[in-house]
C-alpha positions in Angstrom: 0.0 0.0 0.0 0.7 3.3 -0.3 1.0 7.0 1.9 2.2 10.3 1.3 4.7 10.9 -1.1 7.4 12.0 1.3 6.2 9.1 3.4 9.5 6.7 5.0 12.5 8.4 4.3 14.8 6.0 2.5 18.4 6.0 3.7 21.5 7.9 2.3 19.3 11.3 2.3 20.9 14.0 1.1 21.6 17.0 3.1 18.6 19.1 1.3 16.2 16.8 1.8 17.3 16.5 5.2 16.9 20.0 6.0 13.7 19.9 4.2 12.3 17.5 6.4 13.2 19.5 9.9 12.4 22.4 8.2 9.0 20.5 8.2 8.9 19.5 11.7 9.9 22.9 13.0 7.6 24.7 10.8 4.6 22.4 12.0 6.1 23.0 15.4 5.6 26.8 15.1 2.3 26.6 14.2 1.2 24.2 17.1 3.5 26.5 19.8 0.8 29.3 18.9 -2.2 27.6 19.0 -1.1 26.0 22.2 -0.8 29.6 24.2 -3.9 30.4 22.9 -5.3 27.6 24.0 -3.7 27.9 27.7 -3.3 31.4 28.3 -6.7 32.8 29.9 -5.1 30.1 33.2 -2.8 32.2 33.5 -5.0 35.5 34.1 -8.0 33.4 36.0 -8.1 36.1 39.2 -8.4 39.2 36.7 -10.1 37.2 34.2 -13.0 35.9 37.0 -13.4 40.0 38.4 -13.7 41.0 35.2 -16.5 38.6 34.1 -17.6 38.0 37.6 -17.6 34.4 36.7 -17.1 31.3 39.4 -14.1 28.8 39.0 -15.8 26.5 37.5 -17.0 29.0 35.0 -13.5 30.1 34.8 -12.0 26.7 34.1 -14.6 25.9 30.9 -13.0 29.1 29.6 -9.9 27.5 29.4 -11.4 23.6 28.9 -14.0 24.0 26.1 -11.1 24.2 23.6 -10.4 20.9 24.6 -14.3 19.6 24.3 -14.2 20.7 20.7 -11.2 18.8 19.9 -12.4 15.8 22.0 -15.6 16.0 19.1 -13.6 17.2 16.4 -10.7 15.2 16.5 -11.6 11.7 15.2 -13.5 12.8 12.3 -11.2 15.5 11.8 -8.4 12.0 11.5 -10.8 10.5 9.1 -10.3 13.1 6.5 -7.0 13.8 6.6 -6.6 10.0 5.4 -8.2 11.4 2.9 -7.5 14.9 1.6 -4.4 17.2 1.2 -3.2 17.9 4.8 -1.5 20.9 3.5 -4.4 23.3 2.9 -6.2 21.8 5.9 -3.2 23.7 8.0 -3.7 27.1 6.4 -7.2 26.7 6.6 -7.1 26.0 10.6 -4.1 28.8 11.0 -6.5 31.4 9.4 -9.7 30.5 11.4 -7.3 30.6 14.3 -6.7 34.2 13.5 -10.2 35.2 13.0 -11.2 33.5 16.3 -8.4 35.5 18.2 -10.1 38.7 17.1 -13.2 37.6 18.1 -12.3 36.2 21.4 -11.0 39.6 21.9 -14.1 41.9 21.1 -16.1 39.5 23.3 -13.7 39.9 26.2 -13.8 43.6 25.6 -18.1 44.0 26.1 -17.8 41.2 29.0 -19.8 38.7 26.5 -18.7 35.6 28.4 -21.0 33.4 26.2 -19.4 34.6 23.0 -16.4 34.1 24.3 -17.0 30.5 25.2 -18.2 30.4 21.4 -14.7 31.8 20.4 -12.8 29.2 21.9 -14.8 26.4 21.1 -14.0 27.2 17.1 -10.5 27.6 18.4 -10.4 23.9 19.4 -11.4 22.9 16.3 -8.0 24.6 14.2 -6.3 23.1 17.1 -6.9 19.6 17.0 -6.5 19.6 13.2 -3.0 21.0 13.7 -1.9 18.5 16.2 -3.2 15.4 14.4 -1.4 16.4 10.8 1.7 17.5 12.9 2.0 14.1 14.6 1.2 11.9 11.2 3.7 14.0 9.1 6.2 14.0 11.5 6.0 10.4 11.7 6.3 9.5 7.9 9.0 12.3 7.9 12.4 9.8 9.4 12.4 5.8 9.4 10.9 3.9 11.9 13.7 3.9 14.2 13.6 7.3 14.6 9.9 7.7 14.6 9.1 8.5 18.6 12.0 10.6 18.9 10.4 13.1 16.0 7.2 12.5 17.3 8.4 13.6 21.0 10.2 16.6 18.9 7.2 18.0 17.3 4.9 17.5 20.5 7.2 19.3 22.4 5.9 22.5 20.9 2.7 22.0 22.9 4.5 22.7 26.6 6.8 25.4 24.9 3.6 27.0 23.9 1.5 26.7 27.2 5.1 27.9 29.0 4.3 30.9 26.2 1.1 31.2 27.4 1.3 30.9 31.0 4.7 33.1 31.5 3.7 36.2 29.5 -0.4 35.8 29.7 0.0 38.6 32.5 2.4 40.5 31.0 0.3 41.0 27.8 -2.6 41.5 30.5 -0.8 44.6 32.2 0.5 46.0 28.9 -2.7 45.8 26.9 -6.0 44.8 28.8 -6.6 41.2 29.7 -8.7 40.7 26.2 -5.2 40.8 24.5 -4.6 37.1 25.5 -7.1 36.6 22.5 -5.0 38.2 19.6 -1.0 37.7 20.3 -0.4 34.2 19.7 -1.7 34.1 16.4 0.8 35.6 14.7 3.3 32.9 16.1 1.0 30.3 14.0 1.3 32.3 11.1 4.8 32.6 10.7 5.2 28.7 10.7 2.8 28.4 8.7 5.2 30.3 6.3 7.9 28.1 7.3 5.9 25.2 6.7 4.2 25.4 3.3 7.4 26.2 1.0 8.8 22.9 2.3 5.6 20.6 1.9 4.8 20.2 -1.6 3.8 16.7 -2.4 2.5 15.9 1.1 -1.0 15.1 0.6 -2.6 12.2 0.5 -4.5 10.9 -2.8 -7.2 8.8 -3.1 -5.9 5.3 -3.9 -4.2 5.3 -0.2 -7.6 6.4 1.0 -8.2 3.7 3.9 -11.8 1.9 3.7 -14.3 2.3 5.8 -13.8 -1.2 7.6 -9.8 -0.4 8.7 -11.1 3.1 10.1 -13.9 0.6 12.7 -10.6 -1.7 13.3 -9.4 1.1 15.2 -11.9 1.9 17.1 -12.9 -2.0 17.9 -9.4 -2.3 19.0 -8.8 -3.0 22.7 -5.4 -2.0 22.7 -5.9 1.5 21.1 -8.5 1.9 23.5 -5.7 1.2 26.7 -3.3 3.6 25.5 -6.1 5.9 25.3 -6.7 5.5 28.8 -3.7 6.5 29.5 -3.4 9.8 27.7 -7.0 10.8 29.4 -5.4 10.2 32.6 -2.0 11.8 31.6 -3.9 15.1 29.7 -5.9 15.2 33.2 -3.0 15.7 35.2 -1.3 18.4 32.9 -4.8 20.5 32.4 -5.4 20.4 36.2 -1.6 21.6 37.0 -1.7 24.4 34.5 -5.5 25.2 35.1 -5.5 25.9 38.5 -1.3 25.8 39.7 -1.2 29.7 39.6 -4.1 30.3 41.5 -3.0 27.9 44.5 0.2 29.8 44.5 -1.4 33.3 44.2 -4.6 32.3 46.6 -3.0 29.9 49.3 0.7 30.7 49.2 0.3 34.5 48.5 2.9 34.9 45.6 1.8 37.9 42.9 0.3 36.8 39.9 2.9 37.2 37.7 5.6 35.0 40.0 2.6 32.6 39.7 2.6 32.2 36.4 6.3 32.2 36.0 6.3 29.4 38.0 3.7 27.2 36.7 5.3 27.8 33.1 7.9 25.6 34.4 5.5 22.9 34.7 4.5 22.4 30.9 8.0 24.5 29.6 10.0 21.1 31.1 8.4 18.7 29.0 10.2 20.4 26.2 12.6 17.7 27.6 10.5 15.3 28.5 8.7 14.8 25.8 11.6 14.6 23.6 13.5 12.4 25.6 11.1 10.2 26.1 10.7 9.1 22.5 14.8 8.7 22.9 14.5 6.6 26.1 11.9 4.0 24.4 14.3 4.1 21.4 17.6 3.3 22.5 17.3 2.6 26.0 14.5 0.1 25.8 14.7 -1.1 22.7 11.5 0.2 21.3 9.1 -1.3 24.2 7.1 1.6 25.1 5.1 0.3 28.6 8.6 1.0 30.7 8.4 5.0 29.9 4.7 5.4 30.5 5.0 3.2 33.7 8.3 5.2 34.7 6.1 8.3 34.2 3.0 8.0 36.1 5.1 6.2 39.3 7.0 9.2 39.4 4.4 11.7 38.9 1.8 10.4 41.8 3.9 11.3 45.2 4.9 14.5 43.8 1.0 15.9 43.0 -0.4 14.4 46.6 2.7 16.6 48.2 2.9 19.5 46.0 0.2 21.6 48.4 2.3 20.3 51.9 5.3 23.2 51.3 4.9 26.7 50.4 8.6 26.8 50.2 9.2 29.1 46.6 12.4 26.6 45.9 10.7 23.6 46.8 7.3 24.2 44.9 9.9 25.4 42.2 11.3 21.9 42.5 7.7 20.0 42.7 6.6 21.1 39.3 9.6 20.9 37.4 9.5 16.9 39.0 6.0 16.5 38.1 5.9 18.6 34.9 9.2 16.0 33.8 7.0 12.9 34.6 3.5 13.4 33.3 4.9 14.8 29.8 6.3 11.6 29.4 3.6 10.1 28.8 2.2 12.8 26.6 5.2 12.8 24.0 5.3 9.2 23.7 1.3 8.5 23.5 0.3 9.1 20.1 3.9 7.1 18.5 2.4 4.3 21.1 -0.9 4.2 19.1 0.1 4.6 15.9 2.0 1.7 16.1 -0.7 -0.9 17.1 -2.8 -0.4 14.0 -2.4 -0.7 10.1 -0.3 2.0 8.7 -3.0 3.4 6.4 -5.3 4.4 9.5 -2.4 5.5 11.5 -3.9 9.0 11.0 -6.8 8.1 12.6 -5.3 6.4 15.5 -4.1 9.7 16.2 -7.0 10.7 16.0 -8.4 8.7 18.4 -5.7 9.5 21.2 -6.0 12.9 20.8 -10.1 12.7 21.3 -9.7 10.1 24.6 -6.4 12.4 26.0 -8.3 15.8 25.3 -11.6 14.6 27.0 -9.3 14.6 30.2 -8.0 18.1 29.2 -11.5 19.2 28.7 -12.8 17.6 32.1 -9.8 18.6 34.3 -10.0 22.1 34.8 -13.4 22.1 35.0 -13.6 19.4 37.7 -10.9 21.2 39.4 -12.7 24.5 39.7 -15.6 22.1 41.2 -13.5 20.2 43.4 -11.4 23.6 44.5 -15.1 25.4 45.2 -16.1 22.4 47.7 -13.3 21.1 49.3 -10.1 23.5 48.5 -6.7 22.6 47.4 -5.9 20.0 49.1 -8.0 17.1 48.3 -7.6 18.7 44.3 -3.9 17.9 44.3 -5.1 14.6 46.6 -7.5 13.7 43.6 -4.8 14.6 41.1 -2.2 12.2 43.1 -5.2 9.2 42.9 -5.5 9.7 39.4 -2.0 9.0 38.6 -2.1 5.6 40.9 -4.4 5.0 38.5 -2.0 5.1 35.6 0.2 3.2 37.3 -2.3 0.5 37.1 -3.4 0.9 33.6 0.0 0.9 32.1 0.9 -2.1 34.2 -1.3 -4.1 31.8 -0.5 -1.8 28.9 0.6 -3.8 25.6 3.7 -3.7 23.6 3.4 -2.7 19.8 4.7 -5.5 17.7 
C-alpha cells in the first residue's frame, strides 16, 4: 500500500532533503506553539479574568477547557479526513480561522460577553486539533521507523513550549494591553510557521488510492489495545490541564505569591516537558529497545507522590522543584502516546489512530480544569492535588497491563 509521497525516508538522504524534512517539523512546530498559548493562556489570568467577568471557578475553568471539548468532538473525524485529503491546505485553513477567532475572542472579552467568548474558543479547538493530528502523522512519515518516537516527542514538544508561552507572558500582555489581549498575540506565532511550513511541503498530501476503507477506520476503534493507551493519555492530559488550570491560583490564593511570580512558576510545569517529551521518545528508542510500557509506567510512578505533596510546602524553591519533577514525569507520557498508538494499527489508519488518542487524552484536558474548579469550590486545594495524586495511581495500574506494539 501506499501513503504520502514523502512518506518513509529512504536512507542515504541527502543533506537538502534532510533540511527539508526538519524544516517541516519545526515549521509544523511553530504553528502548534501558537495555537497551544492560545489555547492555555486565559489560566494564566484566572483572578483578573473571573473580576472581570464575575464568573465562578468553574466557570473560569470551561474558559480555558472548552477548547479541549471541541477537539475531544472534532478530532476523530477530523483524523478520518486527513486519510483522505491534502493535509496541507487543511493547516492554512485552521491557522486562518485561528486568527479570525483570536479577534473575536477579543471583542467578546472587551463587552464582557462571556457566552461569546465561550463560542470563540470552542472554534479555536477545532483549528487546534486539526493542527496537532497532521503535525503528529507528518512528522511520523518524515524519518524511518527507528527514529519515529523521537520526531514524534520533537514536534509534541511544541505544545509545553507554547503553554510555558502562554502561562509566562499571559499577564504581561494582561498589564501592557487589557486582559482581552490574551485573544489576539499568539496568532501571529501560528502564522509565521505556517510560512515556514508550506514552501517545504509540496507533495504531502494524501491521494485517493491510499484512501483507507471504511472497515480499517472501525478496526481502530474495535481495537482494545488502542483503546488502553487511550486510557492512559486521558489520565496523563488530566494531570497536565489540572496543574496548569489551576497551579497559579493555588500559588497566588494559598501561598500569596503575585500573579505574575505565579505564572512564571507554573510555566515551568508544561515548559519542562520540552525535555521530556523529547526524551522520552529517545528513552523507548535506545534505552528500551522500542518497548514503550517502561516509559509510561516510569512516568505515572514518578508523577503520583509528587502531585499528593505539591500543596504540603509553600517553600518558593521547593514548589519550584515539585513542578519541574512532576511537569518532567506526566509529559512523558504525553510525547510518547500518540507514537504508542500509531503503532498498534495498520499504517494506512495510522492517521486516525491519532486521531483517536488525541479525542480520549483531550476529553481529560477538557474535564480537568473544569472538575478542578468544582472540586477547589467544595473542598479547597488539598483534596484537588489529593485527587490529582489518585488519578495517577491509577495510571500506574493501567499501564501495568499496557501492551507492547509488535
Amino acid at each position: 500500500m501506499t501513503h504520502r509521497t514523502s512518506s518513509t525516508s529512504p536512507p542515504g538522504r541527502s543533506t537538502d532533503e534532510r533540511l527539508r524534512t526538519w524544516g517541516i517539523i519545526v515549521g509544523l512546530s511553530l504553528v502548534s506553539t501558537g495555537l497551544a498559548a492560545y489555547e492555555i493562556v486565559p489560566a494564566s489570568v484566572t483572578p483578573i479574568l473571573r473580576d472581570s467577568l464575575q464568573i465562578s471557578p468553574t466557570k473560569a475553568g470551561l474558559v480555558v477547557g472548552v477548547m479541549f471539548g471541541t477537539s475531544v468532538v472534532a478530532s476523530l473525524p477530523a483524523g478520518a479526513v486527513l486519510d483522505r485529503t491534502d493535509s496541507r491546505k487543511v493547516i492554512a485553513v485552521a491557522v486562518f480561522a485561528l486568527c479570525g477567532v483570536g479577534v473575536w475572542g477579543w471583542y467578546a472579552a472587551r463587552i464582557g460577553d462571556y457566552r461569546s467568548i465561550i463560542a470563540s474558543r470552542a472554534v479555536g479547538g477545532a483549528a487546534y486539533v486539526v493542527v496537532w493530528n497532521v503535525g503528529i502523522d507528518l512528522a511520523s512519515r518524515a524519518v524511518t521507523p527507528d527514529r519515529r518516537a523521537t520526531a514524534v516527542g520533537i514536534f509534541t514538544a511544541s505544545g509545553p513550549v507554547g503553554f510555558a508561552l502562554g502561562q509566562g507572558t499571559g499577564p504581561l500582555v494582561a498589564e501592557s494591553f487589557g486582559w482581552p489581549a490574551i485573544f489576539l498575540v499568539y496568532a501571529a506565532l501560528a502564522l509565521v510557521g505556517l510560512l515556514v511550513f508550506w514552501p517545504l511541503s509540496h507533495g504531502l498530501g494524501r491521494t485517493e488510492s491510499n484512501a483507507p476503507s471504511l472497515s480499517e477506520f472501525g478496526a481502530v476503534l474495535k481495537n482494545g489495545a488502542v483503546w488502553q493507551v487511550g486510557l492512559l493519555g486521558f489520565l496523563g492530559y488530566s494531570l497536565y490541564l489540572f496543574v496548569n488550570s489551576w497551579g497559579s491560583s493555588y500559588l497566588t490564593e494559598e501561598v500569596g505569591l503575585s500573579l505574575g511570580l505565579s505564572g512564571l512558576l507554573v510555566a515551568v510545569f508544561p515548559a519542562v516537558g520540552i525535555f521530556a517529551r523529547v526524551s522520552s521518545g529517545a528513552l523507548s528508542d535506545r534505552v528500551f529497545g522500542g518497548r514503550r510500557r517502561p516509559v509510561v509506567l516510569g512516568s505515572f510512578a514518578a508523577a503520583a507522590p509528587l502531585l499528593v505533596a505539591f500543596t504540603q510546602f509553600d517553600s518558593l524553591f521547593v514548589l519550584l522543584a515539585f513542578l519541574l519533577l512532576s511537569g518532567f514525569a506526566v509529559q512523558l507520557t504525553l510525547g510518547l502516546s500518540f507514537s504508542y498508538v500509531r503503532e498498534l494499527v495498520d499504517p494506512n489508519v495510522a492517521a486516525t489512530a491519532v486521531a483517536f488518542q488525541t479525542s480520549i487524552g483531550l476529553a481529560g484536558a477538557f474535564i480537568a480544569p473544569i472538575a478542578g474548579g468544582g472540586v477547589v469550590s467544595a473542598a479547597g486545594f488539598d483534596a484537588a492535588f489529593l485527587l490529582a495524586g489518585c488519578l495517577a495511581v491509577a495510571g500506574i495500574a493501567l499501564a501495568w497491563q499496557a501492551p507492547e506494539p509488535a
